[in-house]
C-alpha positions as CSV (number, residue, x, y, z in Angstrom):
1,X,97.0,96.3,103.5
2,X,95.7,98.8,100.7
3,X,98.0,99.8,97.7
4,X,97.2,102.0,94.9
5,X,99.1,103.2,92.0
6,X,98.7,107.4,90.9
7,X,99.7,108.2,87.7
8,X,99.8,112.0,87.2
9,X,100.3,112.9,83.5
10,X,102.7,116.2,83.2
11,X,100.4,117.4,80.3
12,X,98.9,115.7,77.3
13,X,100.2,116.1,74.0
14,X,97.5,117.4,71.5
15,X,98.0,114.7,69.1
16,X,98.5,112.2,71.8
17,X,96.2,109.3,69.5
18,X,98.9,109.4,66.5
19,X,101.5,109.4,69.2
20,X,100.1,106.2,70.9
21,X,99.6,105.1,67.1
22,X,103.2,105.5,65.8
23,X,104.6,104.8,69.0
24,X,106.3,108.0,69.6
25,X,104.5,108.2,72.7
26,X,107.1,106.5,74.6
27,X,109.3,109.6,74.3
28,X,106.7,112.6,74.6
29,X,104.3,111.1,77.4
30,X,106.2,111.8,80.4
31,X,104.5,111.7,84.2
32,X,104.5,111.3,87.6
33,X,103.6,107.7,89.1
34,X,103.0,107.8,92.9
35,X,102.8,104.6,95.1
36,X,100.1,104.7,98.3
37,X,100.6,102.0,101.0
38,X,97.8,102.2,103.4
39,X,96.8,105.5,101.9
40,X,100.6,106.8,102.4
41,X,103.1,108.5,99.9
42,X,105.7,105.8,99.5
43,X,107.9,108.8,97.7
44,X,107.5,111.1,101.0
45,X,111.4,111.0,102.5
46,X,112.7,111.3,98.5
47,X,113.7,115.0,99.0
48,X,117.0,116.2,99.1
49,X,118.4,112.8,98.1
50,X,121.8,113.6,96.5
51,X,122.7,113.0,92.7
52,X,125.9,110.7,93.3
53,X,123.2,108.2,95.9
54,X,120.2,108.9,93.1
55,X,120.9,110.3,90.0
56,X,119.0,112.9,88.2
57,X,116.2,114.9,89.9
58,X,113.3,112.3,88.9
59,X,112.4,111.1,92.1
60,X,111.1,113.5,94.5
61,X,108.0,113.6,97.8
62,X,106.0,113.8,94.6
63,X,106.7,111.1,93.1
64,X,109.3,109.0,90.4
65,X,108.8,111.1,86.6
66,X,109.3,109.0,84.3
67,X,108.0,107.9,80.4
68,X,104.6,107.0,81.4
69,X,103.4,104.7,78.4
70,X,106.7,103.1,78.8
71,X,106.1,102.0,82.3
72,X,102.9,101.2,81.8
73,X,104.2,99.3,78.9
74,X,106.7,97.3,80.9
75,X,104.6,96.6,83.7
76,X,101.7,95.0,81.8
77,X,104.1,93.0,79.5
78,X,105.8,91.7,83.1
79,X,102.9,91.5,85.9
80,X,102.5,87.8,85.6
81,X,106.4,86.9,85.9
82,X,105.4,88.9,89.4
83,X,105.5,86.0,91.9
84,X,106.8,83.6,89.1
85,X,110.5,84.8,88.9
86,X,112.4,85.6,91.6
87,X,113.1,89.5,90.4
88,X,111.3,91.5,87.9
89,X,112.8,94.9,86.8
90,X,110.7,97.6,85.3
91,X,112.9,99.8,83.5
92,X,112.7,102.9,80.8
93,X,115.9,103.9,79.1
94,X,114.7,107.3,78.8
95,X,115.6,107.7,83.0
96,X,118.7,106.6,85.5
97,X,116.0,104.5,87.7
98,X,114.3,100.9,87.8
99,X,111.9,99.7,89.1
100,X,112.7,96.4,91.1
101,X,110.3,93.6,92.4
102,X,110.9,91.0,94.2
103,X,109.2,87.8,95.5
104,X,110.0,86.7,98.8
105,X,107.5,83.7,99.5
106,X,103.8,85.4,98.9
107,X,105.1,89.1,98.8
108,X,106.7,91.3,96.6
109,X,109.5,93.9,97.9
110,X,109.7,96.9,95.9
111,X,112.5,99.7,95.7
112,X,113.8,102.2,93.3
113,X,117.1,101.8,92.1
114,X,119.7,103.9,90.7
115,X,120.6,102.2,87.6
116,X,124.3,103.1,87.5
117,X,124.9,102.1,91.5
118,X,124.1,99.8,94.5
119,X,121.9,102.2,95.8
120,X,117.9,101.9,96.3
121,X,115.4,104.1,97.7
122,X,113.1,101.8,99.6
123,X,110.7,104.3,100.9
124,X,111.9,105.2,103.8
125,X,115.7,106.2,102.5
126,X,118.2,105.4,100.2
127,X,120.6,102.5,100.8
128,X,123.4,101.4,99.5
129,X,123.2,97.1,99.1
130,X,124.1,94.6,96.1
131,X,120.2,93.3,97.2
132,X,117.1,95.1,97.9
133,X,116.6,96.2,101.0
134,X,113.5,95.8,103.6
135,X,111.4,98.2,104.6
136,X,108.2,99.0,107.0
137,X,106.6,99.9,103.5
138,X,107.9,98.1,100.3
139,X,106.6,94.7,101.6
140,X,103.4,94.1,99.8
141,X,101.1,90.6,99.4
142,X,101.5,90.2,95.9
143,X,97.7,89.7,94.6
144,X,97.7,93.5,96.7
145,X,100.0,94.8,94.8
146,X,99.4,93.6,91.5
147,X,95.8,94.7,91.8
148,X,96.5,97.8,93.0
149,X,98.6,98.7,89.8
150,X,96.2,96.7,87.9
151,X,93.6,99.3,89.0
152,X,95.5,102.6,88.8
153,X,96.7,101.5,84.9
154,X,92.8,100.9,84.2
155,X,91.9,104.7,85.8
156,X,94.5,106.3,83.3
157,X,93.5,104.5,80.3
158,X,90.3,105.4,81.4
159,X,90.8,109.0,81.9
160,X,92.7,108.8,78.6
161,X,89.6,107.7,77.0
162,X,87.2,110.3,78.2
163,X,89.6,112.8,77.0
164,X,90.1,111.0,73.4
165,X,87.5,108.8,72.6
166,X,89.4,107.8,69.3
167,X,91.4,106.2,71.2
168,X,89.3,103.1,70.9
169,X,90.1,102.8,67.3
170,X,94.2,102.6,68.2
171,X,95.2,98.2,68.4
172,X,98.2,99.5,69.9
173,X,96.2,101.2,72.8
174,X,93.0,98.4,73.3
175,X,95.6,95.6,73.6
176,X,97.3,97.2,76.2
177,X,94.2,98.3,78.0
178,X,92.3,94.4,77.8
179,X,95.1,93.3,79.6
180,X,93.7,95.6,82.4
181,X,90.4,95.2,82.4
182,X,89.6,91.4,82.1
C-alpha cells in the first residue's frame, strides 16, 4: 500500500519568513492538502456534498483547504501519539473540519469530520456515525501512513526553502522541519 500527502499552497505571502517568524502564518498561509492511497485522490467523491452533512465549502475532489502551517503544526506535534492513543484529532480552528485518526491494532483509520455533527467523509462518502467509519480507502498500516505524511511535510518545507532560503535562519521553522527529516 502507497500513501502520500500533497500539499498545494493557494499562493505565498511575500513576507511569508516574518510570517513564519511572528507566527501570523497560521492565519495567512492557507492551502490545499490532498491524500493519495495507491496513487488515488482520497478527496475524489467530495463534490456536491451538502453544507448541513459538511459544513463550509472546504472540502472538495481537490482536496480539504485548510491553514496549512497549522496542520502541519498539529500533525508533527501529534505523529508519535499515532498508534500510541487510541484517537488523535488534527484540528485548526480557523475551519468546521478535523482531521481524525485512529488505531485499530497496526493501522490507522482516517476520516474528515464535520466538527459541529456526527458526520465524516471517509473517502468514499459522508456518513453519519458517533464513530469513524470503515472504508475500502481510510485503512492504512500505520508506519505507511505516518511516513507518507512524514515525506510530503519534508517536500513543502523543502520547496519552502528553495523559494526563501532565509528561511534557515527562522528557530520557529528549523524545529519544525528536524522533526521531519531525522
Amino acid at each position: 500500500m502507497i500513501f502520500n500527502l500533497d500539499i498545494q499552497p493557494d499562493g505565498l505571502p511575500s513576507n511569508t519568513v516574518d510570517e513564519i517568524r511572528t507566527g501570523e502564518v497560521y492565519y495567512s498561509m492557507f492551502g490545499e492538502i490532498i491524500f493519495f492511497i495507491n496513487g488515488k485522490n482520497f478527496f475524489e467523491h467530495a463534490n456536491g456534498i451538502s453544507e448541513e452533512k459538511m459544513g463550509t465549502s472546504s472540502m472538495s475532489s481537490k482536496g480539504l483547504t485548510i491553514p496549512i502551517y497549522g496542520f502541519i503544526h498539529s500533525f508533527i506535534n501529534q505523529m508519535d501519539d499515532i498508534g500510541q492513543k487510541k484517537a488523535v484529532i488534527i484540528y485548526e480552528d480557523q475551519i468546521d473540519k478535523e482531521i481524525v485518526l485512529e488505531t485499530s491494532g497496526e493501522n490507522v483509520i482516517f476520516a474528515i469530520r464535520y466538527c459541529l455533527s456526527n458526520y465524516w467523509y471517509d473517502g468514499e462518502s459522508v456518513k453519519e456515525s458517533l464513530e469513524i467509519p470503515i472504508s475500502s480507502v481510510n485503512m492504512i498500516p500505520i508506519p505507511v501512513f505516518k511516513e507518507g505524511m512524514i515525506e510530503g511535510i519534508r517536500t513543502y518545507f523543502e520547496s519552502l526553502l528553495q523559494q526563501f532560503p532565509e528561511l534557515q535562519k527562522v528557530d520557529k521553522f528549523v524545529e519544525l522541519y528536524k522533526k521531519v527529516t531525522k
